[in-house]
SEGUPA-720663 format. One record per residue (C-alpha): x, y, z; residue in three letters. Coordinates in steps of 0.001 Angstrom, whole numbers. Example, Ala and Ser with C-alpha at 12.3 -4.5 7.8 and 13.67 -1.06 7.14 Angstrom:
BEGIN
       u       v       w rest
   12300   -4500    7800  Ala
   13670   -1060    7140  Ser
***
This chain:
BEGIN
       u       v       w rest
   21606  -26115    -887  Unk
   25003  -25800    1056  Unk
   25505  -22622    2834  Unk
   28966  -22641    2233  Unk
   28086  -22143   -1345  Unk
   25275  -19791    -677  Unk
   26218  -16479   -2907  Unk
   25457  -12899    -630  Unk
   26844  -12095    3057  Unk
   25174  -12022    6327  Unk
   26763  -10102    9203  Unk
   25118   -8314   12475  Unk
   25346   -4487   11948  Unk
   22137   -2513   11096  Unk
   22998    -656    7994  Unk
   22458    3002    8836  Unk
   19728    3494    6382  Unk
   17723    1166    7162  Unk
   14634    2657    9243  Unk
   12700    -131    8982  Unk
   13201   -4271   10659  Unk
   12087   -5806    7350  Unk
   14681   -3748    5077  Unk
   17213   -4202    7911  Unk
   16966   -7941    7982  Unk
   17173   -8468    4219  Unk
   20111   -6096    3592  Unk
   21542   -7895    6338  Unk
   20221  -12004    5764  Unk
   22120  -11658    2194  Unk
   18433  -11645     748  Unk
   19128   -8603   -1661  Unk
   21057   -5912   -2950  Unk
   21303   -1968   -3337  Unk
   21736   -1025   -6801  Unk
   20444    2510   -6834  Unk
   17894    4777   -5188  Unk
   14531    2441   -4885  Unk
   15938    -599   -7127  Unk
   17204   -3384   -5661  Unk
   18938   -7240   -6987  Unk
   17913  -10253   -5469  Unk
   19481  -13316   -4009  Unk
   18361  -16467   -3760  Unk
   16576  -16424    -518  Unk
   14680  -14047   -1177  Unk
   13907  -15105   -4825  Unk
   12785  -18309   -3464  Unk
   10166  -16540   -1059  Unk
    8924  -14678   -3939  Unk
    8591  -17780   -6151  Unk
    6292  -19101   -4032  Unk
    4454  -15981   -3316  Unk
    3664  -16423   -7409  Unk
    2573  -19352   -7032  Unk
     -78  -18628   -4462  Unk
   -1072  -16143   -6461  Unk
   -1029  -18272   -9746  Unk
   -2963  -20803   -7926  Unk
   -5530  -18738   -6872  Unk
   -6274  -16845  -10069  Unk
   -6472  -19987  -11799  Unk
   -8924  -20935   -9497  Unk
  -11214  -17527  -10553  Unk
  -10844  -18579  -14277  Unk
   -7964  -16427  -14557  Unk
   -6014  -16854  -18097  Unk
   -2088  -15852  -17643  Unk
   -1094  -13715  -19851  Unk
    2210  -11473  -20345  Unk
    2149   -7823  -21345  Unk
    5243   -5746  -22541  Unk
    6846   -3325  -20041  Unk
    7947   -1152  -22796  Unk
    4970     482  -24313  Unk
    4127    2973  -27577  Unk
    2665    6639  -26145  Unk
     294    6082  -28077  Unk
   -1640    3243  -25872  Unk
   -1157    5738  -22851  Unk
   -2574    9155  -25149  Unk
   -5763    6756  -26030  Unk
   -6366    6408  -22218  Unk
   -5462   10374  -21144  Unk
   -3243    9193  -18852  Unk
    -366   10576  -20955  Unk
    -961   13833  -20261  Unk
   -2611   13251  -16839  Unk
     356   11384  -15076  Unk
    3293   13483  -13593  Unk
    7269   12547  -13566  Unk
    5864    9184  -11927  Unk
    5644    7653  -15360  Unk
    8868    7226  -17525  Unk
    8811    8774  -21094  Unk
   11115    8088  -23388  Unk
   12133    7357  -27459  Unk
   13721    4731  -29402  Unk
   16453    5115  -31902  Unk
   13511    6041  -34843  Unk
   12288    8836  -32306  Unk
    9069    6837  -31927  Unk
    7470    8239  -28087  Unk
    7672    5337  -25643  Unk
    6724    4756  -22033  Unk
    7791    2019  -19398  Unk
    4868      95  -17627  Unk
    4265    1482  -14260  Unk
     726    -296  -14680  Unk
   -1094   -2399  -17730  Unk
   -4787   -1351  -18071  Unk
   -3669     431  -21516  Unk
   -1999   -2971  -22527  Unk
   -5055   -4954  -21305  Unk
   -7616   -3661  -23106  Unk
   -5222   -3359  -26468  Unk
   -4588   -7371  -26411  Unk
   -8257   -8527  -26030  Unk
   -9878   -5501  -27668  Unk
  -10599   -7819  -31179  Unk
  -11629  -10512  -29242  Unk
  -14285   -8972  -27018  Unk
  -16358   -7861  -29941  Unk
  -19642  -10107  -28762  Unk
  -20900  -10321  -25628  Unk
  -21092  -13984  -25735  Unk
  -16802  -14183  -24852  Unk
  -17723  -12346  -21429  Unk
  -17178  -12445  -18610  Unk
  -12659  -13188  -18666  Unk
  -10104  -12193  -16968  Unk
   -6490  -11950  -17597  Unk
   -3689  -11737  -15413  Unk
     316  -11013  -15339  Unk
    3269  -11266  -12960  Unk
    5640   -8581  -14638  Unk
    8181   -5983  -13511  Unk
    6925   -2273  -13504  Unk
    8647     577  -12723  Unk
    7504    3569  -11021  Unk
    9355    6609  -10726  Unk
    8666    7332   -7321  Unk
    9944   10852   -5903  Unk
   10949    9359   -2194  Unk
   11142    5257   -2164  Unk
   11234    4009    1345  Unk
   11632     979    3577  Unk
   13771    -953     708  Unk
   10800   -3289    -575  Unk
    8435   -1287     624  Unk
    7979    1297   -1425  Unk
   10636    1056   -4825  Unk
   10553    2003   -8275  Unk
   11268   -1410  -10164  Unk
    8979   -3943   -8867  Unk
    7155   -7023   -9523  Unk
    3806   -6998   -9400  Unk
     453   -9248  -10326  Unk
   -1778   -7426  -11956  Unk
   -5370   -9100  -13309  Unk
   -7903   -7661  -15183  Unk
  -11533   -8270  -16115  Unk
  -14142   -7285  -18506  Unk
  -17945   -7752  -17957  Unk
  -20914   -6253  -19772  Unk
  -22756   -5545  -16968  Unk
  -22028   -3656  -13566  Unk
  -23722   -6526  -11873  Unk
  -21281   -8788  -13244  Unk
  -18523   -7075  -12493  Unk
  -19925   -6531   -8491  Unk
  -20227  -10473   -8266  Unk
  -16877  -10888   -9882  Unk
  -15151   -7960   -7725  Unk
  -16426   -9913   -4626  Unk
  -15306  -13236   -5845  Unk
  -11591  -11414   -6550  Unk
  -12090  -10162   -2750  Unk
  -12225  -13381   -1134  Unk
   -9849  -14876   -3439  Unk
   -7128  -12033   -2226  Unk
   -7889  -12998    1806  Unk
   -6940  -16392     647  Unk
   -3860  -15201    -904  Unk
   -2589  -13181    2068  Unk
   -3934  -16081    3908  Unk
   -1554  -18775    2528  Unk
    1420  -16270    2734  Unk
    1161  -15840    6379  Unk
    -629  -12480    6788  Unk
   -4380  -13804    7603  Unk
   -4601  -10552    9765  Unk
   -4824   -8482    6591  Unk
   -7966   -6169    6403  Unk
   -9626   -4721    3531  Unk
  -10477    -833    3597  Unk
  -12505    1343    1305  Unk
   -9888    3643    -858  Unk
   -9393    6399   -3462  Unk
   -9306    5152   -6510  Unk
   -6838    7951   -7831  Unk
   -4914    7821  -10936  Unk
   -6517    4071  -11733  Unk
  -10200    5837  -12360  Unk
  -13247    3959  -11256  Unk
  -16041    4336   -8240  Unk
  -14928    2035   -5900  Unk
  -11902     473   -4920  Unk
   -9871   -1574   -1847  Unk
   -6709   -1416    -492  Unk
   -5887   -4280    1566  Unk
   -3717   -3140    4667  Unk
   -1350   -5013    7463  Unk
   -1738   -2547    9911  Unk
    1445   -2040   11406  Unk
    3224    1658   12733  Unk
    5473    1696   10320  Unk
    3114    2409    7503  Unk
    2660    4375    4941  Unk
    -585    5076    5126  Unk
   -3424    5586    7563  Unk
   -6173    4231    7500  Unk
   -9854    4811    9825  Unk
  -11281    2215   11785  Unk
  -14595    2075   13825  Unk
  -14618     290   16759  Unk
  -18241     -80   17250  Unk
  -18979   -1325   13417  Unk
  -17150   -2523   10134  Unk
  -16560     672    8747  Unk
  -12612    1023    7762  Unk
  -11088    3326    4644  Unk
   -8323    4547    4285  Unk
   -7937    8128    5106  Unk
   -7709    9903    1674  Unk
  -11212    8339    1119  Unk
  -12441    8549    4535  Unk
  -15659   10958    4741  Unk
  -15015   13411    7576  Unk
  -18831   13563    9791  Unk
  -18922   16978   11865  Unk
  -21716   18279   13975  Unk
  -21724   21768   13414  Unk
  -24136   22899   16022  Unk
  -25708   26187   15331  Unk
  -25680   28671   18594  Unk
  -29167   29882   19928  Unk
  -27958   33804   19186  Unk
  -25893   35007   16400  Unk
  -23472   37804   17868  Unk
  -22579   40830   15254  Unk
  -19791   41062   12968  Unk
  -17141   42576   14418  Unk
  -13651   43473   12972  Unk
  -10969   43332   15585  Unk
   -6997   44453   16150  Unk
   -4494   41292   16218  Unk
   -1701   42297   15584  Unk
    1322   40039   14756  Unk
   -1578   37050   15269  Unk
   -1008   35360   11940  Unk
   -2012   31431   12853  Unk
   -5096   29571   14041  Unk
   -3287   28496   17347  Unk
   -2729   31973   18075  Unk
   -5658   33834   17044  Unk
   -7644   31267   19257  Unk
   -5784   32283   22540  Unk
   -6095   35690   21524  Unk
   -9603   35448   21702  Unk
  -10056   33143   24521  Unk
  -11990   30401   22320  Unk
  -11761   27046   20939  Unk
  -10042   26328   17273  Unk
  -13744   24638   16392  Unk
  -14648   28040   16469  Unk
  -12916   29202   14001  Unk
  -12743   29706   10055  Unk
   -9406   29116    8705  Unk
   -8375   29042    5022  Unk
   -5904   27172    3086  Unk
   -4436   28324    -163  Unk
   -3308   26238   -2698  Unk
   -2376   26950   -6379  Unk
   -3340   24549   -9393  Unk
     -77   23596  -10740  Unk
    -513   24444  -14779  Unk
   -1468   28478  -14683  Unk
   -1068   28641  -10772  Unk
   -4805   29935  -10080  Unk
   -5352   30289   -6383  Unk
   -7735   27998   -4718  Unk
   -9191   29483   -1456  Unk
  -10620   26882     775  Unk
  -12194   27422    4189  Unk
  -12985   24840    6709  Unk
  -13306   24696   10419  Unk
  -10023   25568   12442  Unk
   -9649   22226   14489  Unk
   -9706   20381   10889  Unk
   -6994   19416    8019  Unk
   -7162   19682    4379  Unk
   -7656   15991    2981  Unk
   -5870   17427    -257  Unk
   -7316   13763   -2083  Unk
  -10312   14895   -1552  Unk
  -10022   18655   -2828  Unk
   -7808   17256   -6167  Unk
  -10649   14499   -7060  Unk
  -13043   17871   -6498  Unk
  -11232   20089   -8599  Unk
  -10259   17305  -11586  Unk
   -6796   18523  -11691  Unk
   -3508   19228   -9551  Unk
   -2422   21437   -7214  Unk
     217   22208   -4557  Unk
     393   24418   -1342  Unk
     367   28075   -2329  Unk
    2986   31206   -2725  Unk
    1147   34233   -1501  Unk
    2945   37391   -2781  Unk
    1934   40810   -2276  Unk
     444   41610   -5663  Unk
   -1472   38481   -5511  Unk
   -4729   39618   -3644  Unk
   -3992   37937      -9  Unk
   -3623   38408    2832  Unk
   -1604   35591    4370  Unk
   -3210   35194    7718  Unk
   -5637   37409    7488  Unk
   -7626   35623    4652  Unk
  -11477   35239    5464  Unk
  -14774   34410    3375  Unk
  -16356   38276    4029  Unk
  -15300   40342    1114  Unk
  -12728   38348    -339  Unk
  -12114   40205   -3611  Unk
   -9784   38907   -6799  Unk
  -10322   36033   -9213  Unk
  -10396   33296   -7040  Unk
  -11089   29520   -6684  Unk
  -13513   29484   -3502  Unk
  -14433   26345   -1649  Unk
  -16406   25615    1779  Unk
  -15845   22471    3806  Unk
  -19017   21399    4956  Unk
  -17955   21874    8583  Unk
  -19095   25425    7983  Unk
  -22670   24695    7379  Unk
  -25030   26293    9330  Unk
  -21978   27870   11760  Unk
  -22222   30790   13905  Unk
  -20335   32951   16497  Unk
  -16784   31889   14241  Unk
  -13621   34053   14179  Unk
  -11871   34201   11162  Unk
   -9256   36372    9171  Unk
  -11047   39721    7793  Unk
   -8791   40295    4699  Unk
   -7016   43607    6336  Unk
   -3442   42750    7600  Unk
   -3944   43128   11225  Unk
   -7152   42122   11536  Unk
   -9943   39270   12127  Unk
  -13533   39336   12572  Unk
  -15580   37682   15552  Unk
  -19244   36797   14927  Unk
  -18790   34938   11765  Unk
  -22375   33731   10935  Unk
  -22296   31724    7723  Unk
  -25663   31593    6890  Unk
  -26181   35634    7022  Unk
  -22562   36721    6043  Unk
  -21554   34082    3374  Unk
  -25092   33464    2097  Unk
  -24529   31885   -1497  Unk
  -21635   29397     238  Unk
  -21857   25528   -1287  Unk
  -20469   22863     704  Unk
  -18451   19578     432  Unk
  -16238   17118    2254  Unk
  -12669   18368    2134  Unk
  -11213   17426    5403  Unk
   -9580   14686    6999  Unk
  -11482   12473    9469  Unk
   -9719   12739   12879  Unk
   -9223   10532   15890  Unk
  -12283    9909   17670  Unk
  -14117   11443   14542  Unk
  -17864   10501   13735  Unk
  -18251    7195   12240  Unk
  -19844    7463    8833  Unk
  -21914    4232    9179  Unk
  -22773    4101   12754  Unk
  -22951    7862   13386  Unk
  -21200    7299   16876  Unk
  -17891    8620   17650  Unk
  -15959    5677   17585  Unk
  -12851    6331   14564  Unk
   -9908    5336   15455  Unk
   -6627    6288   12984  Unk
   -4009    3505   12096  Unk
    -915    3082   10000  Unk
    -527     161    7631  Unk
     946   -1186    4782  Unk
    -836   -1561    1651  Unk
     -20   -5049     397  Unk
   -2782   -5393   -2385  Unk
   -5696   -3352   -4148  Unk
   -9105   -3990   -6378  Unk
  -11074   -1699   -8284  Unk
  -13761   -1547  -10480  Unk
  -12809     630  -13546  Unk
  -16106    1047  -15189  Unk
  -15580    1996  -18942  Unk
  -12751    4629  -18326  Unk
  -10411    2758  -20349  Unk
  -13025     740  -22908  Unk
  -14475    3889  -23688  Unk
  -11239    5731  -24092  Unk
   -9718    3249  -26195  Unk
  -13057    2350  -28127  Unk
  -13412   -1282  -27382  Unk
  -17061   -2768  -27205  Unk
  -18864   -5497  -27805  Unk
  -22185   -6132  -29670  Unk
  -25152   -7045  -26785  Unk
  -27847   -9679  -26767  Unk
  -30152   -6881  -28700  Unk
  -26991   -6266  -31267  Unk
  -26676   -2754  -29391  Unk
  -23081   -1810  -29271  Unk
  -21749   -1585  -25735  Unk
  -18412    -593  -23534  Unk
  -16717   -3363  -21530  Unk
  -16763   -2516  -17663  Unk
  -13330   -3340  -16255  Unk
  -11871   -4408  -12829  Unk
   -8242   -4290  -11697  Unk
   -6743   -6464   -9466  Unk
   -3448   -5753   -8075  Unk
    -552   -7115   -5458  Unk
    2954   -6561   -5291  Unk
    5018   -9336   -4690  Unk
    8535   -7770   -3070  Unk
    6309   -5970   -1132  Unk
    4161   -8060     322  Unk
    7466  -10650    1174  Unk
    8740   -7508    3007  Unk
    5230   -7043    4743  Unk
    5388  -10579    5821  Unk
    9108  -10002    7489  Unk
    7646   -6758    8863  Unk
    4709   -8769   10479  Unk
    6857  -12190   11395  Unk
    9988  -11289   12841  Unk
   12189  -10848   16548  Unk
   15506   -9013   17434  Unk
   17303  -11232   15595  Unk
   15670  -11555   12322  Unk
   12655  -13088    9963  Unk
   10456  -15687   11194  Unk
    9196  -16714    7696  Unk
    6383  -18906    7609  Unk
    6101  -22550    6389  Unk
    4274  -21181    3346  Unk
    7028  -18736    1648  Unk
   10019  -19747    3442  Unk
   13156  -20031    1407  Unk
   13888  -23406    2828  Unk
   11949  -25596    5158  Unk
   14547  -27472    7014  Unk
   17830  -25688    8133  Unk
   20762  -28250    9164  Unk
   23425  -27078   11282  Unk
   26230  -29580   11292  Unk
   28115  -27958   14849  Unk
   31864  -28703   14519  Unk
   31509  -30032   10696  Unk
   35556  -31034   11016  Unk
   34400  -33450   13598  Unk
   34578  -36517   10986  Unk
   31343  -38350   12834  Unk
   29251  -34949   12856  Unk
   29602  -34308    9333  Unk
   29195  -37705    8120  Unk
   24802  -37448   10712  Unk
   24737  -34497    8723  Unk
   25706  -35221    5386  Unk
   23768  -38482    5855  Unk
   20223  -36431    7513  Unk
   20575  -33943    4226  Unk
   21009  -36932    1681  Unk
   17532  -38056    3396  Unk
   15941  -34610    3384  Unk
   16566  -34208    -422  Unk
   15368  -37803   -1198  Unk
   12005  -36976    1221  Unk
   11366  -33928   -1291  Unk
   12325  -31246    1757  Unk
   13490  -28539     802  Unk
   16842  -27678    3259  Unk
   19807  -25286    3202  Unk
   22908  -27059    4856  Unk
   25376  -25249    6775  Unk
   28152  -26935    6293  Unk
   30765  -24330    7125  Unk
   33231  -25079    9726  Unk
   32525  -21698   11861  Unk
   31637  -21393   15581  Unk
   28165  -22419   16937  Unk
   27689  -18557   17399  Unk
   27979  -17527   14065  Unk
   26404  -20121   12999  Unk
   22684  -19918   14541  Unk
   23056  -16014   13878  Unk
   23090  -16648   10515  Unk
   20194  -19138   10765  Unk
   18212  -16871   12729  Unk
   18370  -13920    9536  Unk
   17984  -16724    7314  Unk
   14565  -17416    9778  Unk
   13873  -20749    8376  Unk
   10637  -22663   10441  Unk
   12468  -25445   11413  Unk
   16552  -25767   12755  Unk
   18012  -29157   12936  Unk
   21227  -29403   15357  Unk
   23542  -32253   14759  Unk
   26589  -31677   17177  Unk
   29288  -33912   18905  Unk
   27150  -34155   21817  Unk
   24175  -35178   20094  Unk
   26252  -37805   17787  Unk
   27478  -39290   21106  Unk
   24102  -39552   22303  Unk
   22259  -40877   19169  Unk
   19740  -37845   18859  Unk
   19465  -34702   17289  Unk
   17946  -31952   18360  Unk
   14879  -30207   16245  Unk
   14153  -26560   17193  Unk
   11104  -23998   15732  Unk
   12563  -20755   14754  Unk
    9963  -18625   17031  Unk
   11677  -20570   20183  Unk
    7971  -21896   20754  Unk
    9012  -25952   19930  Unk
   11971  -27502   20784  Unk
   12661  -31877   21178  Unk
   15750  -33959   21183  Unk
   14758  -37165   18714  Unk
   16641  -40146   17746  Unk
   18558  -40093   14966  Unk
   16989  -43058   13595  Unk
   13426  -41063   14588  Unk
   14492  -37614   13274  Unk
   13436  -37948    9807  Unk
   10206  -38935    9951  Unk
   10167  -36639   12726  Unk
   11386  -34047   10631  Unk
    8949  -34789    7647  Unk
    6081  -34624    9824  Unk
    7106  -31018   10921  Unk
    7081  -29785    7775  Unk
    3958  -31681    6139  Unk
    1349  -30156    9574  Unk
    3144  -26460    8997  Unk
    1931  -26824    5401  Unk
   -1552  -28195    6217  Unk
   -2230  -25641    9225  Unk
***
């Protein structure tokens, strides 16, 4: 490819809304386009990178047994009101009808379409285990896409799934699918990927991954132990407190604070520490807006994943109006009349000596002793894990918080769809039986953008030898100089013949310009050919990351060259 022919512009500016290096340095390499809010066209560099990112991932499904398959994006409602995800899925997924008024929806994920294209065949157990893949465009209606490729609304993704008819099956072929994904990110250049335990939300299932490039600019944040292998992300995270009970239980005692409406303040009012404390956090569940009253320990947050998956349905932050019952920072567990949703975090267990809000404007109580004032109280794990928070393997206090990208995910379904959508299978004994599931899924823009995020200096991507868009990138310095372009056009004539892949730039601009663009374009290798170096006989051969630079022969530089390229494959 010439460059002078190459279609998209690079220039130096940092578009203004870009708040991230990777979207920065494909807006400005000329690897894609704006089009509107979270959709985005590409060019070809960056449609190169993600053609071989598919065929990573082709290679190593095929190597699972994977069977490729391709399922529609548009869907009928009906697939999606077998599941209950019709109903259950917000705004996120896009509804729509044809011309006939028939209800329609566009495929933000496939488990629906899965199980309705092998549902006939997986009538006997004796077709099991399979598992069927796809590399398809989705789109997602997100409410706030970010970080251009990082988070968008159209995007391609690969999406596999599996059916089993045993859990034990699906465990061995979960684990399989796990080591077959740290190959993947492997081969594309992330091998510092890390799997953590997640949420499984909307999908359904038990147990699920997320595989995360930690990295600040993250999304999402994950828990880490230092002194063991425990890591989760944080929505899944269990939060381990020592509530230590105090020798003597002081009296309840209702006290004046006035204009003391917050934690923070209530706790320098009273001289102590926010861990002793009893805060509450009012939320209302979004289809009759029922008030949730949840109390947990001051020095803690709300892991609101946690409290939704509780609940089984959705909620937001609350409006507390006068009529409504509450207090608003005065709310407290002793007395609380009205028709309330009431949850303890277990952080309260077993607590004594607490201040907390005594449901009289004006007014808190000291002495809070759960086990004698709040006697039938039931516990759970609604808060957020913190920094330095208890490990929930090791037991030591050893978490540490992170930010990463999430550049893949597994789960194992179970029979939340099979069930749903009434596919089984007739077993060994001629019992009829439900299908367990897995799901299997990595998005490709993303996780080129990851890789720029991860491999990449102040002047742009430092792609790897795996995805890059081109291999070999020829700079012909001075191309009107008759004898330059003629080494150049020559070395490129070779390159193509040798089966490298090379972009040319042919363009008669200054040297300047010239390596700037080569630097966004971030190509592994940069081959010089200038009037210098045609007077001397050499060219000079230069690594993108500045870590490997030689001046060859000319009649040396292409098996030089060659050999480059064939060890950056191999390594």
């Amino acid at each position: 490819m010439k460059l002078s022919k190459l279609a998209g512009e690079r220039f130096r500016e940092k578009p203004a809304d870009c708040i991230v290096d990777s979207h920065a340095f494909l807006i400005r390499g000329g690897y894609l386009k704006y089009v509107a809010n979270g959709i985005f066209s590409s060019l070809l560099p960056l449609k190169r990178i993600t053609q071989k990112i598919e065929r990573i991932l082709r290679e190593e499904m095929d190597a699972i047994d994977g069977q490729e398959v391709q399922l529609p994006v548009v869907m009928p409602a009906s697939l999606w009101q077998q599941s209950g995800r019709y109903e259950s899925i917000g705004s996120e997924l896009v509804r729509f009808q044809d011309r006939n008024s028939a209800p329609l929806v566009l495929g933000m994920t496939h488990e629906e379409a899965a199980v309705s294209l092998v549902r006939e065949y997986g009538s006997s157990y004796v077709k099991y285990p399979f598992m069927v893949y796809q590399i398809q465009t989705k789109f997602r209606d997100e409410a706030r896409p970010r970080a251009g490729l990082i988070r968008v609304r159209e995007f391609t993704m690969k999406d596999a799934y599996s059916f089993h008819t045993s859990q034990e099956d699906l465990e061995a072929y979960y684990a399989q699918c796990h080591k077959s994904y740290e190959r993947i990110f492997k081969r594309a250049g992330l091998p510092q990927v890390i799997s953590v335990a997640s949420d499984s939300g909307m999908m359904g299932g038990n147990i699920s991954h997320e595989f995360m490039l930690l990295t600040p600019i993250g999304e999402d944040s994950i828990a880490i132990c230092s002194d063991c292998d425990y890591r989760a992300n944080l929505e899944a995270a269990e939060c381990i407190v020592r509530s230590e009970r105090e020798d003597l239980s002081k009296p309840l005692q209702k006290v004046h604070t006035p204009h003391i409406q917050t934690i923070e303040d209530l706790c320098t009012f009273l001289g102590c520490a926010k861990s002793a404390s009893c805060k509450a956090v009012i939320y209302q569940r979004n289809t009759d807006d029922r008030y949730i009253v949840l109390f947990l320990r001051g020095d803690l947050e709300v892991n609101e994943t946690k409290l939704t998956n509780y609940l089984g349905y959705d909620i937001h932050p609350a409006v507390i109006t006068e009529s409504c019952g509450l207090s608003a920072g005065y709310i407290g567990p002793v007395d609380l009349g009205g028709d309330f949703t009431v949850l303890y975090d277990r952080s309260l267990e077993g607590k004594n000596n607490l201040s907390c809000g005594a449901n009289t404007p004006g007014y808190h109580y000291t002495g809070l002793d759960m086990q004698r004032d709040v006697a039938n109280a039931k516990y759970h794990d609604f808060a957020k894990i913190q920094e330095n928070g208890i490990c929930p393997v090791c037991g030591k206090p050893t978490i540490h918080i992170f930010r990463g990208i999430e550049v893949g995910n597994i789960f194992q379904l179970g029979t939340k769809y099979t069930r749903s959508m009434h596919m089984t299978f007739i077993d060994k004994e001629g019992n009829i039986q439900y299908p367990i599931m897995g799901c299997y899924g990595i998005g490709v823009g993303r996780l080129a953008a990851a890789v720029c995020e991860a491999h990449h200096d102040s002047y742009g991507p430092i792609w790897p030898m795996s995805i890059a868009p081109w291999q070999i990138h020829l700079c012909a310095v001075r191309s009107d100089n008759p004898e330059v372009k003629a080494c150049a056009d020559h070395l490129y004539h070779q390159l193509q013949d040798r089966g490298v892949e090379v972009i040319y730039d042919d363009r008669s601009v200054s040297a300047g310009v010239m390596f700037s663009d080569a630097d966004l374009l971030g190509v592994p290798y940069r081959i010089i050919v200038s009037p210098r170096n045609v007077a001397a006989g050499t060219v000079e051969i230069l690594s993108r990351d500045r870590q490997f630079t030689e001046t060859v022969p000319s009649e040396t530089a292409l098996d030089k060259i060659c050999d480059l390229v064939r060890l950056s494959l191999q390594s």
